[in-house]
C-alpha positions in Angstrom: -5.4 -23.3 -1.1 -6.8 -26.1 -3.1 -10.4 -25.2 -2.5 -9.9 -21.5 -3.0 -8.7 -22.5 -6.4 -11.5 -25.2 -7.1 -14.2 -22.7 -6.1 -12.7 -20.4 -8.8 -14.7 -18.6 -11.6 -17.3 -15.5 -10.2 -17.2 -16.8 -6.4 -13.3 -15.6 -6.5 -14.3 -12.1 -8.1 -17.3 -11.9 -6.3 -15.7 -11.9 -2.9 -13.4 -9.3 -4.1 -16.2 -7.1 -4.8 -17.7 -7.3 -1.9 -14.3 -7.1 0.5 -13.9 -3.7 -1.6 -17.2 -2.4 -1.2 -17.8 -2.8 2.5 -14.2 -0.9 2.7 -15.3 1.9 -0.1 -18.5 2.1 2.5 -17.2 1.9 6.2 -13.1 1.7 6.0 -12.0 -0.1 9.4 -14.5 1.8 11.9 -12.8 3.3 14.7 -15.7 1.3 17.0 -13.9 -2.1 15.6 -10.5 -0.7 16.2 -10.8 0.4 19.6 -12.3 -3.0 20.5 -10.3 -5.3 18.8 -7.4 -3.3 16.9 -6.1 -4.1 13.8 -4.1 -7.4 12.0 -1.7 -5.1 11.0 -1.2 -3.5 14.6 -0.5 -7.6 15.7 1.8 -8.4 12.5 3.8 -5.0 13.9 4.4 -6.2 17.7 5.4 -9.6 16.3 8.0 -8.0 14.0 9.6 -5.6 16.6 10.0 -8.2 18.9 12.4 -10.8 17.1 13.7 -7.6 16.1 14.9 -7.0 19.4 15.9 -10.3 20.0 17.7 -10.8 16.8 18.6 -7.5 15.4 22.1 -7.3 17.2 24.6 -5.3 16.2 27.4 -7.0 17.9 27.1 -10.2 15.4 28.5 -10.1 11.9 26.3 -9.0 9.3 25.4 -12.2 7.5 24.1 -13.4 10.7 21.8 -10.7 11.0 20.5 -10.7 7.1 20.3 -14.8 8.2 18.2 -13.6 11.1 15.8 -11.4 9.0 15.3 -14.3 6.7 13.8 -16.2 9.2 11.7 -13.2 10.6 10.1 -13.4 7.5 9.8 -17.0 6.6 8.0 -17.0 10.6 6.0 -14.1 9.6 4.7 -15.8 6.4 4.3 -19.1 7.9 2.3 -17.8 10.9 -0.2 -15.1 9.0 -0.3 -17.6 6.0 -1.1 -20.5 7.7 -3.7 -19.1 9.9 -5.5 -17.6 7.6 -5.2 -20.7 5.3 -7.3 -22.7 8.4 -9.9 -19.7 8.3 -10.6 -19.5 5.1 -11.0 -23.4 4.6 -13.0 -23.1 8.2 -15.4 -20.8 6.0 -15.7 -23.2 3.3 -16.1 -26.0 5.3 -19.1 -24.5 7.2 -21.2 -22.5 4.5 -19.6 -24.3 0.9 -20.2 -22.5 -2.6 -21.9 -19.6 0.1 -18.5 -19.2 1.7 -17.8 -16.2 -0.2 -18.9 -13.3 1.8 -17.3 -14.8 5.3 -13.9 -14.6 3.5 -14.7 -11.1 2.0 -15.6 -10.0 5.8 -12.2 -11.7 6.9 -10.5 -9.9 4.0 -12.3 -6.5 4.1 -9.4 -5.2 6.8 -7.0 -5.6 4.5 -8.4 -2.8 1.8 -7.3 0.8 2.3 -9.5 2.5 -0.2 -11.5 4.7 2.4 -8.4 5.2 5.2 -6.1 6.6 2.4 -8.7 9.1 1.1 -9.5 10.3 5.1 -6.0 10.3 5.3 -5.0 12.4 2.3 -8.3 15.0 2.0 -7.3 16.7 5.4 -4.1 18.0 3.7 -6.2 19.4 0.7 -8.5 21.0 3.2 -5.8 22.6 5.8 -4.3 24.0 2.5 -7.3 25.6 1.6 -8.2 27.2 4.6 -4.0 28.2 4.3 -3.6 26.7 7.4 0.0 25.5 6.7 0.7 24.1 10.3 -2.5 22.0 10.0 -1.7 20.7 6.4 2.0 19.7 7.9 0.7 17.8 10.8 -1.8 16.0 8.4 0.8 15.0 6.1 3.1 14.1 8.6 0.4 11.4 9.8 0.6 9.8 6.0 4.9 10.3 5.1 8.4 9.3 6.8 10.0 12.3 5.5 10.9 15.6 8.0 7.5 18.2 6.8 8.2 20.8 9.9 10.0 22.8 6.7 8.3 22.2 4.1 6.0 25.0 2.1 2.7 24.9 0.6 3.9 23.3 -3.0 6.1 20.4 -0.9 3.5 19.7 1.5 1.1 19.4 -1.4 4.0 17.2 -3.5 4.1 14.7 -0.2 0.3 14.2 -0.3 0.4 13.3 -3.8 3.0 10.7 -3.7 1.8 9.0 -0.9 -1.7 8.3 -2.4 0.3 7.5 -5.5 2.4 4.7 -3.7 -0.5 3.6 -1.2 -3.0 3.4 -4.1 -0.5 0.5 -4.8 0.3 -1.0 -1.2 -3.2 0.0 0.4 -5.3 -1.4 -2.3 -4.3 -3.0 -5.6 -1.8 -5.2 -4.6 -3.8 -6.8 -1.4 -6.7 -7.1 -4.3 -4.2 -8.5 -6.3 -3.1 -11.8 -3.9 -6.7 -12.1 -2.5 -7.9 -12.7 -6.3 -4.9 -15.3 -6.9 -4.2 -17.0 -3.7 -7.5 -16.2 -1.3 -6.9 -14.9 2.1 -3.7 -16.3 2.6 -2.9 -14.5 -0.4 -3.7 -11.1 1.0 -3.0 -11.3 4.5 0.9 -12.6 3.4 1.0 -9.6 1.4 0.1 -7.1 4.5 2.5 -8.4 6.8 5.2 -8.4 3.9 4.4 -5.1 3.6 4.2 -4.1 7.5 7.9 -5.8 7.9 9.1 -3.6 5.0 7.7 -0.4 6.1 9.2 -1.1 10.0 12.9 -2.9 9.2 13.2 -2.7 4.9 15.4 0.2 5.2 18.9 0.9 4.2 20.1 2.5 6.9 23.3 0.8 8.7 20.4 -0.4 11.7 18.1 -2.1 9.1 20.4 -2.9 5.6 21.5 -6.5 6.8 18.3 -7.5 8.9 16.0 -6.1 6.9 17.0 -6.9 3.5 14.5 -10.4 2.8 11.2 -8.3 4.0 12.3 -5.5 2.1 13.4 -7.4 -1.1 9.8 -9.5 -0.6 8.0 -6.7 -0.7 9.8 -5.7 -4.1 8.8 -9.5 -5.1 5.2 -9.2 -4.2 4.3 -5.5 -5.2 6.1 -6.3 -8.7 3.1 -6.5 -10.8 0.6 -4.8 -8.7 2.9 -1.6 -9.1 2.3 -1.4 -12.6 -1.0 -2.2 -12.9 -1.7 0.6 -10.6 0.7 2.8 -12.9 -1.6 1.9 -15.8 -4.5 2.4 -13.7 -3.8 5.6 -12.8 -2.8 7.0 -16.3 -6.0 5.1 -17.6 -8.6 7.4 -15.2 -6.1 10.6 -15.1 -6.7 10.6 -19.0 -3.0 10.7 -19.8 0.5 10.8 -18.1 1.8 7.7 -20.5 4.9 9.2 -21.6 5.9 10.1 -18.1 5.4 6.8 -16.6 7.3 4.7 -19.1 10.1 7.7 -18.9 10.0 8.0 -15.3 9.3 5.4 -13.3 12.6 3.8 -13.4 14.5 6.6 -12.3 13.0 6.1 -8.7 15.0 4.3 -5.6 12.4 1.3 -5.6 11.6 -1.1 -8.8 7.8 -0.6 -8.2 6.9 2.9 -5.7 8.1 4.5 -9.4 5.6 3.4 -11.2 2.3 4.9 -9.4 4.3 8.1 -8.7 5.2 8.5 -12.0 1.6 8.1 -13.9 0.4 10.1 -10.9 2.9 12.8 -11.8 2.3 12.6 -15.8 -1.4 12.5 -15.6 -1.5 15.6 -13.0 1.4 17.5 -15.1 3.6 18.0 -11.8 6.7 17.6 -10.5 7.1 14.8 -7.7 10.1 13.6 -5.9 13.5 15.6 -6.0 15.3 16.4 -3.1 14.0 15.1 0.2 14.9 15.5 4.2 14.8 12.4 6.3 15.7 12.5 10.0 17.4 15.9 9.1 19.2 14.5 6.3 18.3 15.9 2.6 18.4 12.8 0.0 19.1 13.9 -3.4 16.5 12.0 -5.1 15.5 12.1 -8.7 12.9 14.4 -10.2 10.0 12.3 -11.3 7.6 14.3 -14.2 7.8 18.0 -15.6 6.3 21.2 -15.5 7.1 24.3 -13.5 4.0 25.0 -11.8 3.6 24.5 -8.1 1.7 21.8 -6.7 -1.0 22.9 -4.4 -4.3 22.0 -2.9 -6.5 21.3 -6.0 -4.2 18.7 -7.3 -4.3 16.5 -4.0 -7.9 17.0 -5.2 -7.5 16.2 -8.9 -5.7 13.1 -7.4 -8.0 11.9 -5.0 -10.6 12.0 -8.0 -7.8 9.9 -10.2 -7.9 7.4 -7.0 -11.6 7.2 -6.5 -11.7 6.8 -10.3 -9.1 3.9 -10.5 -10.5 2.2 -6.9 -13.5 2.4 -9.2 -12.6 0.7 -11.9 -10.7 -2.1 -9.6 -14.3 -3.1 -8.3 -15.6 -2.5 -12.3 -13.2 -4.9 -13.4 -14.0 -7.7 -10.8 -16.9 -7.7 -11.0 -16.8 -7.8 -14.6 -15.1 -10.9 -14.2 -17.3 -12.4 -12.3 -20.7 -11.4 -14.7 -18.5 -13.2 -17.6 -17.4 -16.3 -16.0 
């Protein structure tokens, strides 16, 4: 880590510049994923399989949270630590021209393209009022049940997924690649896988999966409102709704995106949602009566291109200056 810090100055930004423009350009190519798959498709199997050896229900609960404490501390050590020996590998062979290796080994870890190919479908099924397609498309992008849901909720879902995912696809990974390199990033994605599989609160998950969900709060604490800000900054307003609104959601950080998201859009998000046939009575985040529908997923997506936009802006900003 030593070296990533002593390099420093443009050759930090400049490597996230580049990691973010070969994923604005190409995403992960389906080519690349068929042959070699993912990280995040490896950081999954590794998590459900201590949680099948350790997630058992027939020992007390502080064993289990015990057990997901060390899922995570194996998790970090294992992802950290090998990409701690590539990234020095990549200094050690090419020096101050190390730079774009380590951008290539963090490019799979940027979302930028995959969450707009995931989100524009929706828009599109809408507009062709195709409501079948547009709930199969969002189902591919939310947890929550969509075989019910109308035009306006279907359209609500979209939006608060790129809302949150601007945050956990792109500006938090950007985040702990600029301050601790490629261990930096690669620790937060399989944080952040662990979370999304076990950091539940249902009585399965609560105990075990209570250190990857509260690291996750840990590591997406800033990132959550600089994407907040972000968001409000290229939506051209929604301030008063994100400082009003954000805290009133479930998690410390998700709020924050969904709520400048919501402000700048001058919608509605959140409320009442079914999960496994179970409605949650969750918290109305924004205001305004109007329906949501396709040409706000596409007022949103331009807000996200805008703010992915200024993410690469203000790197490489950075990196002219220093």
């Amino acid at each position: 880590m030593r070296r990533w810090l002593r390099m420093g100055g443009p050759v930090v930004e400049a490597t996230a510049v580049l990691a973010l423009m070969l994923d604005a350009a190409m995403g992960w190519p389906q080519s690349l994923y068929r042959r070699i798959g993912h990280p995040v498709g490896a950081f999954a199997r590794i998590i459900a399989a201590m949680e099948r050896r350790w997630n058992d229900h027939s020992r007390p609960e502080g064993e289990r949270r015990i057990a997901g404490v060390v899922t995570v501390l194996i998790l970090l050590s294992a992802v950290g630590g090998a990409s701690y020996v590539l990234q020095n590998l990549c200094v050690a062979f090419a020096g101050a021209w190390a730079w774009p290796l380590i951008a290539l080994l963090a490019w799979p870890g940027l979302a930028q393209r995959s969450l707009h190919e995931h989100v524009r479908p929706v828009a599109e099924a809408l507009e062709r009022q195709d409501l079948a397609g547009a709930r199969a498309a969002v189902g591919m992008i939310v947890g929550r049940d969509t075989a019910a849901l109308d035009e306006t909720g279907v359209a609500r879902a979209a939006i608060e997924s790129l809302a949150e995912s601007f945050c956990d696809g792109v500006v938090a990974p950007l985040f702990w690649l600029l301050l601790l390199g490629l261990p930096g990033l690669w620790a937060y994605k399989a944080i952040n896988t662990a979370d999304s599989m076990i950091g539940h609160r249902e009585q399965r998950w609560r105990a075990y999966g209570w250190a990857a969900a509260r690291s996750d709060d840990a590591m997406n604490l800033l990132p959550a409102r600089l994407s907040g800000l972000l968001i409000c900054l290229c939506g051209g307003g929604g301030w008063r709704i994100l400082w009003r609104d954000a805290p009133k959601h479930a998690s410390p950080n998700a709020g924050w995106p969904e709520a400048a998201m919501a402000g700048a859009l001058g919608l509605r998000l959140a409320g009442p949602i079914a999960y496994d046939g179970v409605v949650l009575d969750k918290r109305w985040i924004g205001e305004g009566s109007r329906p949501a529908g396709a040409k706000d997923i596409r007022s949103g997506l331009g807000i996200y291109r805008a703010a992915c936009l200024w993410l690469c802006l203000m790197a490489g900003g950075m990196a002219w200056a220093l």
